[in-house]
N, CA, C and O atoms as a MOPAC input file, in Angstrom:
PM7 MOZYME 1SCF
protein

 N    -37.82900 1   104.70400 1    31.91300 1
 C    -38.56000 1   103.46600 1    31.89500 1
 C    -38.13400 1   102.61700 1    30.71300 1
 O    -38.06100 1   101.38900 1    30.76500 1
 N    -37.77100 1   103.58000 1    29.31100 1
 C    -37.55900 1   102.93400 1    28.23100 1
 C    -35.89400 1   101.70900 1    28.32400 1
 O    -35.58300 1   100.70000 1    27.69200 1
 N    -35.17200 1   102.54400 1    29.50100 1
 C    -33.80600 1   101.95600 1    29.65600 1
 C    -33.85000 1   100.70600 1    30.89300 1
 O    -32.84200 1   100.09200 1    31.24100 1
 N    -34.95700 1   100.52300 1    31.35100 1
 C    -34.88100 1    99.55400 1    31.95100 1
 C    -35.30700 1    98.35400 1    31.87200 1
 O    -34.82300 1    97.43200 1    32.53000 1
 N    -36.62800 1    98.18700 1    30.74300 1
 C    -36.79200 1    97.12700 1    29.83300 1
 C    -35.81700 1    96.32400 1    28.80800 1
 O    -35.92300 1    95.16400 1    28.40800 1
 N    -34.60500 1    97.53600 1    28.43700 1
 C    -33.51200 1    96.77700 1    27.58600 1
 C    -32.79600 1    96.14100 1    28.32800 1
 O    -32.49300 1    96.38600 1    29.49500 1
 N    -32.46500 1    95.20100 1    27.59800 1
 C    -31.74800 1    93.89700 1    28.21500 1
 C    -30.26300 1    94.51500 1    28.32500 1
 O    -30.06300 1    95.35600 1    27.44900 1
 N    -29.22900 1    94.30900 1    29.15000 1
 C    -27.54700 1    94.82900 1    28.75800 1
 C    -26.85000 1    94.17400 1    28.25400 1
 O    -25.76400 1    94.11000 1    28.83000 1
 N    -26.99000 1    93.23200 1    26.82800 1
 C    -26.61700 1    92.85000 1    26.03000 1
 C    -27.18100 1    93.47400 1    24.50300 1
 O    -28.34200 1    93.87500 1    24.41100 1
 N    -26.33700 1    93.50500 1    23.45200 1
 C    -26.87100 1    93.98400 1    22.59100 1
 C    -27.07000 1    93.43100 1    21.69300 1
 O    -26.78600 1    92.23500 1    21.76200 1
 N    -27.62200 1    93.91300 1    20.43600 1
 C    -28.61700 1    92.85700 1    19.72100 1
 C    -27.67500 1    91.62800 1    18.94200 1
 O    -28.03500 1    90.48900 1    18.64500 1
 N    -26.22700 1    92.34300 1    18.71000 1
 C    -25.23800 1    91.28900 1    18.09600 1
 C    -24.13300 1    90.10400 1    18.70900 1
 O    -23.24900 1    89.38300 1    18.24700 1
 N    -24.92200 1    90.44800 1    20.38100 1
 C    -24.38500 1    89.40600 1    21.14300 1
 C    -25.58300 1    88.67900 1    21.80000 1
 O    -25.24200 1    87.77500 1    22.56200 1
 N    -26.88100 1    88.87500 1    21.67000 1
 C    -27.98600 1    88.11100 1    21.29100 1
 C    -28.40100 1    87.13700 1    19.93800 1
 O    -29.18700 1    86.19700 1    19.81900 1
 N    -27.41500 1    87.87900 1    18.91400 1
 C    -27.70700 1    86.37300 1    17.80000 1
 C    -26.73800 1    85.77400 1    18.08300 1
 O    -27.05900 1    84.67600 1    18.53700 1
 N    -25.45500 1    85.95000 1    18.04800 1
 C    -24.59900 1    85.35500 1    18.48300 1
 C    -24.71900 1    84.31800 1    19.59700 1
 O    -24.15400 1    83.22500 1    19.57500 1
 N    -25.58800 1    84.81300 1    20.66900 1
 C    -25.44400 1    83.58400 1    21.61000 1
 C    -27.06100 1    82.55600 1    20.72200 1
 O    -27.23200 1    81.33700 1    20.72000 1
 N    -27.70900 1    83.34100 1    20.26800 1
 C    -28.95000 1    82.60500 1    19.47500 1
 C    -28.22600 1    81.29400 1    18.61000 1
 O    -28.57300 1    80.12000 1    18.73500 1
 N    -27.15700 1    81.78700 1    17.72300 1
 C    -26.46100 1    81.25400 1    16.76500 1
 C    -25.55900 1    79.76300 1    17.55400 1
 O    -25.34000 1    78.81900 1    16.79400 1
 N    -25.21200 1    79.67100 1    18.64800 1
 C    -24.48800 1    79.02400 1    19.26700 1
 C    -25.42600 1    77.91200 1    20.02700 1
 O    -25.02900 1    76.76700 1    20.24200 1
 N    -26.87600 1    78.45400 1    20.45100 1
 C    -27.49900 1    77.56900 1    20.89500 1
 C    -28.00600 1    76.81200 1    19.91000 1
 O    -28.23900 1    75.62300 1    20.12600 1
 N    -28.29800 1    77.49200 1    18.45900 1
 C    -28.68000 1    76.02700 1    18.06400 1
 C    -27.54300 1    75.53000 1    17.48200 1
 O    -27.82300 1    74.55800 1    16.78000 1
 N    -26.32900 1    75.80600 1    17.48600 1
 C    -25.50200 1    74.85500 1    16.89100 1
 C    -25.25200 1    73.58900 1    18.05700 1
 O    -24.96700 1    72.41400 1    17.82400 1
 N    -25.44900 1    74.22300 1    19.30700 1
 C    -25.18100 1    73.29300 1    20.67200 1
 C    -26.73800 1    72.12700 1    20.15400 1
 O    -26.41000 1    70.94000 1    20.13400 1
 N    -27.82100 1    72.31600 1    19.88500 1
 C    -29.31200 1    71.76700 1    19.91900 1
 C    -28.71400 1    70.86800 1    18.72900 1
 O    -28.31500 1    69.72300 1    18.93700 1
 N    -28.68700 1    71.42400 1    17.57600 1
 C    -28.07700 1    70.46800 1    15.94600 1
 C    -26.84400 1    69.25000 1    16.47000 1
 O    -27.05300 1    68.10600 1    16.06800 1
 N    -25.77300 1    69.44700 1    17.21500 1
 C    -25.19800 1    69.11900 1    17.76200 1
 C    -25.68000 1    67.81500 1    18.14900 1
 O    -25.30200 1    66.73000 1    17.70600 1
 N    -26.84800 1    68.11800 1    19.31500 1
 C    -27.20600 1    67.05200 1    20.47800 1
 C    -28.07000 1    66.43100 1    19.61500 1
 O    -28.22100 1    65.24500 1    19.91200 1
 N    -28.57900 1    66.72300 1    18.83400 1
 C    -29.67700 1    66.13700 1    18.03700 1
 C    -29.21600 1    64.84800 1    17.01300 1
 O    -29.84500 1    63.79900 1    16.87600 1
 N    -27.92400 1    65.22700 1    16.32400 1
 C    -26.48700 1    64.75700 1    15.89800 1
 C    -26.51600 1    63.18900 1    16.69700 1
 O    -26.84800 1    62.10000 1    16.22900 1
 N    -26.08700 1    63.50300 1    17.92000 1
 C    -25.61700 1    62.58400 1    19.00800 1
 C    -26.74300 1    61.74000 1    18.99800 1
 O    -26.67000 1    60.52500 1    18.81700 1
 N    -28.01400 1    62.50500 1    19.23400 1
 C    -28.89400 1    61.10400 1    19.90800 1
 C    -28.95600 1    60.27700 1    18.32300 1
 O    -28.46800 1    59.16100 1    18.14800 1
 N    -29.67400 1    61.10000 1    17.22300 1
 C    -29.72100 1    60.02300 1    16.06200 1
 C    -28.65100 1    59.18000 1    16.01900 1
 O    -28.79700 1    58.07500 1    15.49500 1
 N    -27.78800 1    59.44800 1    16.39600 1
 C    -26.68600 1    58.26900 1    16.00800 1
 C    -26.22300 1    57.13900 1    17.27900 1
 O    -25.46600 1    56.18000 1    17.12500 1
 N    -27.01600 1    57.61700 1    18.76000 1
 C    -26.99000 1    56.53500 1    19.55600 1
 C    -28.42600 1    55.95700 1    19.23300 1
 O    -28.52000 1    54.79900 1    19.64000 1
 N    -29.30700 1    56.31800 1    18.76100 1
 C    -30.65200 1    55.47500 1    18.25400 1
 C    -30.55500 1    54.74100 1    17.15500 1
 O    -31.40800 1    53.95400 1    16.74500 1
 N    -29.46200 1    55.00100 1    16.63600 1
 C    -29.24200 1    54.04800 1    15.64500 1
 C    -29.18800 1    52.56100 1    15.51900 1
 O    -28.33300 1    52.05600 1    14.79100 1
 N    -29.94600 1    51.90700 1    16.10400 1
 C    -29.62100 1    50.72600 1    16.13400 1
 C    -29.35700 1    49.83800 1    15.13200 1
 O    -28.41700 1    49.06700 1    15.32400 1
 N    -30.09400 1    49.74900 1    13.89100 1
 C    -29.56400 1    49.29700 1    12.63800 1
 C    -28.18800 1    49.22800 1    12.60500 1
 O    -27.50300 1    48.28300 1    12.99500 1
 N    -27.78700 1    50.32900 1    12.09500 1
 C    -26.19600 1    50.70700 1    11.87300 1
 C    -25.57200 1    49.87600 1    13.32900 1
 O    -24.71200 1    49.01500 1    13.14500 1
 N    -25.86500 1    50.06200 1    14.22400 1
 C    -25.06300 1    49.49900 1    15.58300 1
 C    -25.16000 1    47.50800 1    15.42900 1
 O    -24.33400 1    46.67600 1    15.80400 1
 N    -26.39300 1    47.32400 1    14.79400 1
 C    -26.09900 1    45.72600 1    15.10500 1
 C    -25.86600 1    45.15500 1    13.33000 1
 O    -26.38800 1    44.07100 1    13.06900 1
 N    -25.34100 1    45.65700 1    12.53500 1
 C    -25.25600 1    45.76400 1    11.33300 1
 C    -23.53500 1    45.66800 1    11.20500 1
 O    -22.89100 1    45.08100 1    10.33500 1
 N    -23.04300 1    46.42700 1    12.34100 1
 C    -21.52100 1    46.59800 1    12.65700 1
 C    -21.07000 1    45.70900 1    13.31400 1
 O    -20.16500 1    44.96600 1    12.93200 1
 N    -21.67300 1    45.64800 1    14.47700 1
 C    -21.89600 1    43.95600 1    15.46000 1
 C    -21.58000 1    43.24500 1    14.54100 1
 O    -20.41700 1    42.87500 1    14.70300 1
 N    -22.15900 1    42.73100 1    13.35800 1
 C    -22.47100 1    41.34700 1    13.29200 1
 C    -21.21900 1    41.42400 1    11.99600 1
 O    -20.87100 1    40.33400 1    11.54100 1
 N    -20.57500 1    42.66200 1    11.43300 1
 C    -19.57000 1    42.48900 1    10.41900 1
 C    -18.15000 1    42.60500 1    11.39000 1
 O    -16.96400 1    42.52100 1    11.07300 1
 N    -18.77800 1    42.82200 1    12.63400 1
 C    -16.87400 1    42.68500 1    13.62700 1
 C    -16.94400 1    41.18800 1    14.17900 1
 O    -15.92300 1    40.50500 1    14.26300 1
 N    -18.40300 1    40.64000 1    14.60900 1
 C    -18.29600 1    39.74600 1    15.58300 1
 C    -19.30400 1    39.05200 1    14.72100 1
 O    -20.48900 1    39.04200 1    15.05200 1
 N    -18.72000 1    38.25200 1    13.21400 1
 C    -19.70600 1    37.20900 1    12.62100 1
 C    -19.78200 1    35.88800 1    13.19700 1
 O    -20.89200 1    35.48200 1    13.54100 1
 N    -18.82200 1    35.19900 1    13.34500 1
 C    -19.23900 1    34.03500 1    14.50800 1
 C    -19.58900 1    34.30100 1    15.31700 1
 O    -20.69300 1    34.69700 1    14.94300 1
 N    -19.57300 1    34.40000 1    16.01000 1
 C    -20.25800 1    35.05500 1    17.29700 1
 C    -22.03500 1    34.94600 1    17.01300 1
 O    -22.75400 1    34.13300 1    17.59400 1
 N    -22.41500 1    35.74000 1    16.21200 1
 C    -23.59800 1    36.13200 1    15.58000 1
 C    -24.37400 1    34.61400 1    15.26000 1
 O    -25.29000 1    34.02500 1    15.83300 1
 N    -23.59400 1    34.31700 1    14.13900 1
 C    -24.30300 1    32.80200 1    13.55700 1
 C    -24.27000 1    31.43300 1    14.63700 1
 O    -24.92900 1    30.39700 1    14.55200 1
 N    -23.32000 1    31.80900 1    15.60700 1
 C    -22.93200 1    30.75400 1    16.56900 1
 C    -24.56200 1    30.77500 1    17.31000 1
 O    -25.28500 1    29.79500 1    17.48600 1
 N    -24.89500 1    32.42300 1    17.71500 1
 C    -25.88500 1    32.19900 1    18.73000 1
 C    -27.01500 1    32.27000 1    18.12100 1
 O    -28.04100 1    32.32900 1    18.79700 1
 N    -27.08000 1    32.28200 1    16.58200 1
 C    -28.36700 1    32.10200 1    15.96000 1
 C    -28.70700 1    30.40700 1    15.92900 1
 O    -29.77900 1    29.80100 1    15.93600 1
 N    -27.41300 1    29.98400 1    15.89600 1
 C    -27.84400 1    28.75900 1    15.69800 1
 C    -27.90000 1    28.07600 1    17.14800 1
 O    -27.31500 1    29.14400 1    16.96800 1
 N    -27.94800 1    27.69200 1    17.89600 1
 C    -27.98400 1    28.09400 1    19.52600 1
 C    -29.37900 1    27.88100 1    19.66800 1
 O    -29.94300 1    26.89500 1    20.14300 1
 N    -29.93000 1    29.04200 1    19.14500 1
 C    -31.52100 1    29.81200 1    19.37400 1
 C    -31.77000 1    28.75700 1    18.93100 1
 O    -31.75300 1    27.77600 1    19.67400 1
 N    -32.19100 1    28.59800 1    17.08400 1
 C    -32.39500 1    27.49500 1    15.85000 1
 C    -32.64000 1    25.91400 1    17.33500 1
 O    -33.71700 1    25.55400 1    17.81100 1
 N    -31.34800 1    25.38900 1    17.64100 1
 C    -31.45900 1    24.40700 1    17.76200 1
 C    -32.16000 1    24.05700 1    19.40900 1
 O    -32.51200 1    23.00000 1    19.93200 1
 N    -32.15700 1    24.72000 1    19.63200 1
 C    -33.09600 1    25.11800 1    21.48100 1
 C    -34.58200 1    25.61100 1    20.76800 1
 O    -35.45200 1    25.23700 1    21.55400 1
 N    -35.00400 1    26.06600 1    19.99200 1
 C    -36.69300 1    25.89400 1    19.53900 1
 C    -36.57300 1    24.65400 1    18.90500 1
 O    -37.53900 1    23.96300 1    19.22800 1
 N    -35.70800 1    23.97600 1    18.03400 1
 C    -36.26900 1    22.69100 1    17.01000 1
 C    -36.22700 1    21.80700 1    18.79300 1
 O    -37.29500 1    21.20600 1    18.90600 1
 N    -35.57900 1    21.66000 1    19.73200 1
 C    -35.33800 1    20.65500 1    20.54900 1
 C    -36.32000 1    20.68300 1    21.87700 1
 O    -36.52900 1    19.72600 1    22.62200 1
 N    -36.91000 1    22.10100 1    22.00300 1
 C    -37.81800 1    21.74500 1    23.03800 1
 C    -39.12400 1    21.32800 1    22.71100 1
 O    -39.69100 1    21.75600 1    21.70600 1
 N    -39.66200 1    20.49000 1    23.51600 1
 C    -41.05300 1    19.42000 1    23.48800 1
 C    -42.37700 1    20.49100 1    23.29800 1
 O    -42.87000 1    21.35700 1    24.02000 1
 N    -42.67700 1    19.96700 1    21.95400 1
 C    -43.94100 1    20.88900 1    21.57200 1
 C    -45.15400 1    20.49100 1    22.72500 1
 O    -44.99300 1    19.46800 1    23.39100 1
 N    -46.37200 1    21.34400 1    22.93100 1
 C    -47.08500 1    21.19900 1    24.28800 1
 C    -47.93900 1    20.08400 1    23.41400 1
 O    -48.05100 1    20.37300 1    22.22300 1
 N    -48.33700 1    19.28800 1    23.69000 1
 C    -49.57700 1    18.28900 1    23.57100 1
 C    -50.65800 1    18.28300 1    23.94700 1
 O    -50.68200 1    17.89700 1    25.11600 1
 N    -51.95000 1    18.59500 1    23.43400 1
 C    -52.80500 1    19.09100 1    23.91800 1
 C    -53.93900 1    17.68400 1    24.32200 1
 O    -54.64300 1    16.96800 1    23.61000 1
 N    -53.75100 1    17.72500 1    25.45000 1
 C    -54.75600 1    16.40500 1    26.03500 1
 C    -56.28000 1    16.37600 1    25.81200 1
 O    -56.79200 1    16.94700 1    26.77500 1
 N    -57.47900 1    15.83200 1    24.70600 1
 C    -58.05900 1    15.76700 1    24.50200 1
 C    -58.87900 1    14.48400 1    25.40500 1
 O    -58.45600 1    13.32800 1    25.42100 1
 N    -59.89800 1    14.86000 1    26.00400 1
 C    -60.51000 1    13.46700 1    26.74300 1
 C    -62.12100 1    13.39200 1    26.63800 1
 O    -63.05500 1    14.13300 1    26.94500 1
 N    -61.91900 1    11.72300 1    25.86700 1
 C    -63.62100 1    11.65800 1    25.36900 1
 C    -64.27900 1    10.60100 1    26.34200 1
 O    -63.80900 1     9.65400 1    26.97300 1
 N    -65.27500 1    11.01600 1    26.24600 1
 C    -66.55100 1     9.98900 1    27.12500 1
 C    -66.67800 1     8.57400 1    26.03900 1
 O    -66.81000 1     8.48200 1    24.81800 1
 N    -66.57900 1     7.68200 1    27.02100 1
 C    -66.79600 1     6.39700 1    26.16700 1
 C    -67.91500 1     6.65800 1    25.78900 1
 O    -67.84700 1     6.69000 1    24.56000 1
 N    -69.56600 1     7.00300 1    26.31200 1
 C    -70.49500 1     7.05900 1    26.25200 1
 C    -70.95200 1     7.35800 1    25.04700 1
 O    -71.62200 1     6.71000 1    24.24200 1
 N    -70.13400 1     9.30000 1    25.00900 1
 C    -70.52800 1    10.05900 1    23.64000 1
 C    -70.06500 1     9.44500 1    22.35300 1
 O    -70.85400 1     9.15800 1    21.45300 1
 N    -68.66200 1     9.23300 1    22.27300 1
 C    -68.15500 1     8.55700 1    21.40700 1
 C    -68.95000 1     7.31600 1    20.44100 1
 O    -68.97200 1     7.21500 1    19.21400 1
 N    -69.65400 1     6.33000 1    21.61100 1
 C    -70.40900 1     5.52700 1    20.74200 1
 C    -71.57000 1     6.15600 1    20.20200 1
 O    -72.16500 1     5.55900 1    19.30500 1
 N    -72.08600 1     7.50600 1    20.68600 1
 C    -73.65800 1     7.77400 1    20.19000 1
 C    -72.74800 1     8.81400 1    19.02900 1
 O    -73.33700 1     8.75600 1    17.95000 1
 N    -71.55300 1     9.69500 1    18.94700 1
 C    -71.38100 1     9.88700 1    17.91600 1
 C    -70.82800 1     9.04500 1    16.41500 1
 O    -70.98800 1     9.45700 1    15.26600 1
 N    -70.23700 1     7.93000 1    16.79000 1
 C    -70.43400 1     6.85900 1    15.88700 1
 C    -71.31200 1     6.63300 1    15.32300 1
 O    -71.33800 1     6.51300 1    14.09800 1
 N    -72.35600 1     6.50700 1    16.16000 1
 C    -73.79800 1     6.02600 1    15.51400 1
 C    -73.87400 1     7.39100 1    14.81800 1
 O    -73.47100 1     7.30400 1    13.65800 1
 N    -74.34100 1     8.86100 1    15.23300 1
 C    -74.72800 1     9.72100 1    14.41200 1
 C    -73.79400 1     9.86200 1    13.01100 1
 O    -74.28600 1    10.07900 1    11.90400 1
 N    -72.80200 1     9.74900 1    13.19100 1
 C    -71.71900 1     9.46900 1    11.58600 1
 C    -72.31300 1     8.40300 1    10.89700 1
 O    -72.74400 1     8.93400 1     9.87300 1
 N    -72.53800 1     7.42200 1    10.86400 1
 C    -72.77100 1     6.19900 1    10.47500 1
 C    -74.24000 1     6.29000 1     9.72600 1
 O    -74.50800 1     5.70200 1     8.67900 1
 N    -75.11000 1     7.11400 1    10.44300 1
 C    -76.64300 1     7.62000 1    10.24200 1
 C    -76.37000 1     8.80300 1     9.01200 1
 O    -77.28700 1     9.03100 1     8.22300 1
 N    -75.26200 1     9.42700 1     8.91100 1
 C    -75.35200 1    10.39600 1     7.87400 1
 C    -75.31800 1     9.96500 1     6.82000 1
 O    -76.02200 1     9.95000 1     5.81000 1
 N    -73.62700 1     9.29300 1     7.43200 1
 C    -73.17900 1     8.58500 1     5.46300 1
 C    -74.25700 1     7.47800 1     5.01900 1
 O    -74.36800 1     7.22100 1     3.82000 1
 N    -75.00100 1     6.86300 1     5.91000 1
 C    -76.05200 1     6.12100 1     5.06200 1
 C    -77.19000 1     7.05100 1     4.47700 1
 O    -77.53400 1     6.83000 1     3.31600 1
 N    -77.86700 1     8.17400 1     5.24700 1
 C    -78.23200 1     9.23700 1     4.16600 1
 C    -77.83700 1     9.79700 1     2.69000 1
 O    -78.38100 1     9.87200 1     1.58800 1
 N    -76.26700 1    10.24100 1     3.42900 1
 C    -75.55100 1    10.73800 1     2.03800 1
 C    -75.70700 1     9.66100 1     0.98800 1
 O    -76.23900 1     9.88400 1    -0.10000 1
 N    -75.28400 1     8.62700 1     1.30600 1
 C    -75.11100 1     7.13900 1     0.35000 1
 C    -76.47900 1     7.43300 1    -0.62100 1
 O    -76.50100 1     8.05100 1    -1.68500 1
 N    -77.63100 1     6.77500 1     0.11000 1
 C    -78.90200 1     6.51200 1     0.22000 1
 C    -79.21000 1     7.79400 1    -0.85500 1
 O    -79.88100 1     7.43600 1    -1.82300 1
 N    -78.78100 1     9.40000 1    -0.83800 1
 C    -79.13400 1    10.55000 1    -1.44800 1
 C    -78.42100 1    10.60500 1    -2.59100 1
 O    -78.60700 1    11.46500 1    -3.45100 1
 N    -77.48000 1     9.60100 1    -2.66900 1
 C    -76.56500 1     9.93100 1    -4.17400 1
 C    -76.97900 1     8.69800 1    -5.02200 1
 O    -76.41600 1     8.57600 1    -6.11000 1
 N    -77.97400 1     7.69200 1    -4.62000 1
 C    -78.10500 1     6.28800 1    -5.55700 1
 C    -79.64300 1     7.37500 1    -6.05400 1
 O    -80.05800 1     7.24800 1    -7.20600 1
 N    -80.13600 1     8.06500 1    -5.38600 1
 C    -81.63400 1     8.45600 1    -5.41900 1
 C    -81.35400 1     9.11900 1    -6.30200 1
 O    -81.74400 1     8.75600 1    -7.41200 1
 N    -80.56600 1    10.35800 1    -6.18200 1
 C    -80.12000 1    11.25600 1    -7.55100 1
 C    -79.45300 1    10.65200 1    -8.31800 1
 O    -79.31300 1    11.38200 1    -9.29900 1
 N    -78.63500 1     9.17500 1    -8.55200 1
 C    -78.57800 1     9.17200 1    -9.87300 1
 C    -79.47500 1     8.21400 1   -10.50800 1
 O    -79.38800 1     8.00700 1   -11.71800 1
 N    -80.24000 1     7.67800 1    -9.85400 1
 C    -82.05000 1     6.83200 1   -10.01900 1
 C    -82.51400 1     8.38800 1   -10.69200 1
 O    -82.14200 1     8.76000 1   -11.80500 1
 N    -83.09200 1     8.91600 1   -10.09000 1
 C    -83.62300 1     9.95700 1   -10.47500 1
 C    -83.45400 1    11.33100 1   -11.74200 1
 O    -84.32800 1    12.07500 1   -12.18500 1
 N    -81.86600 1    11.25900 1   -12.07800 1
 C    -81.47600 1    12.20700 1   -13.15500 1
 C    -82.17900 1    12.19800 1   -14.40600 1
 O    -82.50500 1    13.20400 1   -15.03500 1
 N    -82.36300 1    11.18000 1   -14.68500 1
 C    -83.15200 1    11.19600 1   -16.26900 1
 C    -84.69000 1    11.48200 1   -16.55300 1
 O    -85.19800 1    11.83000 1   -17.61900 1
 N    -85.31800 1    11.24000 1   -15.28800 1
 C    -86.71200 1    11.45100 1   -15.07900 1
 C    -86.81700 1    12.89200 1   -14.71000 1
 O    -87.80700 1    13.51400 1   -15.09500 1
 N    -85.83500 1    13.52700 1   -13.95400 1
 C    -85.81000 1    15.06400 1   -13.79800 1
 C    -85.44600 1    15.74500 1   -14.51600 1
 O    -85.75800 1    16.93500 1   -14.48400 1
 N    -84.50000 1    15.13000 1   -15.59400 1
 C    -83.99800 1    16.03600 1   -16.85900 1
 C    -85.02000 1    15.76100 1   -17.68500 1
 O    -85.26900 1    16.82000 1   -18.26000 1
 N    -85.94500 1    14.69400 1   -18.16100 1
 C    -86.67200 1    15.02400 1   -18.62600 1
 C    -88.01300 1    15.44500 1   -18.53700 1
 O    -88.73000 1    15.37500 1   -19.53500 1
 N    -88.46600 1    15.89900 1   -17.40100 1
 C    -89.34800 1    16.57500 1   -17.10900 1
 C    -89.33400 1    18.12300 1   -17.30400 1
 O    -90.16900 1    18.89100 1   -17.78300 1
 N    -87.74500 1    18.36800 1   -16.61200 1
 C    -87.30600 1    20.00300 1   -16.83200 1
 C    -87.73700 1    19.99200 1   -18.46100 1
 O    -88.66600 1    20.65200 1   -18.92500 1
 N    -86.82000 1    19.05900 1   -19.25600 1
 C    -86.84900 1    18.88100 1   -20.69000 1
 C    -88.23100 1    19.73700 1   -21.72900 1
 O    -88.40000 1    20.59800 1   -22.59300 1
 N    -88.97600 1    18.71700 1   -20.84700 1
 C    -90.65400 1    19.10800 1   -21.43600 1
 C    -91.37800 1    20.05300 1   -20.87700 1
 O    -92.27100 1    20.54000 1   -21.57000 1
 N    -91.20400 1    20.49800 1   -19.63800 1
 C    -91.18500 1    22.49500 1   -19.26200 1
 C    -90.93700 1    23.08900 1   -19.87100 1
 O    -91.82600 1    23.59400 1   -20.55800 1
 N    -89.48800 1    23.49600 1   -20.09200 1
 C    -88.94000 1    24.56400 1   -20.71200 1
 C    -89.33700 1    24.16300 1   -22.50700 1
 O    -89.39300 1    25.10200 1   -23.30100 1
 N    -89.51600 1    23.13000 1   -22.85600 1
 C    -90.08700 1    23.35900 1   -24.56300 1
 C    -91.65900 1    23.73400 1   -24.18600 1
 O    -92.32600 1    23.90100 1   -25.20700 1
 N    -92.11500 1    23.83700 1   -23.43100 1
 C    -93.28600 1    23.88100 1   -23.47100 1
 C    -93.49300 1    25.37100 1   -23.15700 1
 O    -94.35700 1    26.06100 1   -23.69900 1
 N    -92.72400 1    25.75300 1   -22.34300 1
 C    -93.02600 1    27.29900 1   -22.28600 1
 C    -92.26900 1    27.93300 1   -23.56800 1
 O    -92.66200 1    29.06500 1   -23.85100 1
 N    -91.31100 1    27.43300 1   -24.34300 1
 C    -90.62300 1    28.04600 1   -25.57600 1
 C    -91.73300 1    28.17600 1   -26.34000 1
 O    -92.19000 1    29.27800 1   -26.64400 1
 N    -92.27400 1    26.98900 1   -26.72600 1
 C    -93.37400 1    26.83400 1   -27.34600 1
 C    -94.52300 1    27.58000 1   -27.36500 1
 O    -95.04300 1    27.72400 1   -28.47200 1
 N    -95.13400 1    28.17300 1   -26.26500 1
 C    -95.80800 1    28.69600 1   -25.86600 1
 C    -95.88800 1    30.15400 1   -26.21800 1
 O    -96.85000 1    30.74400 1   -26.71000 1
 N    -94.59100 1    30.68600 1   -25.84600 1
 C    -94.11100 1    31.84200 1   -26.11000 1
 C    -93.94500 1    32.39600 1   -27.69500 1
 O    -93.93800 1    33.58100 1   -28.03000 1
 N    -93.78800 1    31.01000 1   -28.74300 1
 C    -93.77600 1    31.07000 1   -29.96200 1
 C    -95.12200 1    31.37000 1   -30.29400 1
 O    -95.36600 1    32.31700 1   -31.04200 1
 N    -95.78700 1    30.84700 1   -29.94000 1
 C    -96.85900 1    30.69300 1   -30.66800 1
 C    -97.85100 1    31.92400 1   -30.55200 1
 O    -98.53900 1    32.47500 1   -31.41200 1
 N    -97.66000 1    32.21800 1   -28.92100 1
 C    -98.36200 1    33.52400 1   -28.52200 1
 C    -98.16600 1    34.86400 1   -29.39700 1
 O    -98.96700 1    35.73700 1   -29.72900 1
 N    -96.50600 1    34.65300 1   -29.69200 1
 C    -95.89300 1    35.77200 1   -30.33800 1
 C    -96.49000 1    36.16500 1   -31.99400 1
 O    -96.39200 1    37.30800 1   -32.43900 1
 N    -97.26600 1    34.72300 1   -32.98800 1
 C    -97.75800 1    34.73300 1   -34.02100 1
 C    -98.93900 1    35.21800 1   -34.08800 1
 O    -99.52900 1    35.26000 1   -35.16700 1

């Protein structure tokens, strides 16, 4: 039983063929990295075939600067247009109207803050004696 489980090769023509398959595997492995190489492949391209290269870069270059950018058709209601006029027109006279008020108003608010805050300093002084 023990002689019919052994294989009829022996153990030094089992590494041997072991030894050969992976040199065949290292080999193929060899091959593909260097057809995946694409770097190296268009890196070589372009130092055998430099005109060529810059000819059709510029080609590309001048076929994007020359085709018609898309225009995007925007379409307004006469209607809205005048009621958003009016609502613009209604702000900036707010805004306007809010910046004459605050600077009417700065000196009477600074000095009110003014006489708060001494008044609570004050306060705080005195409490503290």
């Amino acid at each position: 039983m023990d002689k019919k489980s052994r294989s009829d090769k022996s153990t030094d023509e089992l590494k041997t063929e072991i030894a050969r398959s992976r040199e065949r595997v290292e080999r193929d492995l060899r091959g593909l990295r260097y057809e995946l190489d694409f770097r190296r492949k268009i890196k070589r391209s372009f130092q055998q075939q430099t005109v060529a290269w810059i000819t059709a870069a510029a080609v590309v270059g001048t076929l994007l600067v020359l085709l018609p950018a898309r225009k995007k058709k925007i379409y307004i209601d006469a209607k809205t247009g005048d009621k958003r006029k009016k609502q613009m027109l209604e702000a900036g006279f707010f805004l306007g109207a809010l910046k004459i008020a605050a600077t009417l108003l700065k000196p009477v608010i600074t000095t009110f803050l003014t006489k708060k805050i001494s008044g609570y300093a004050g306060t705080s002084r005195s409490a503290r004696n």
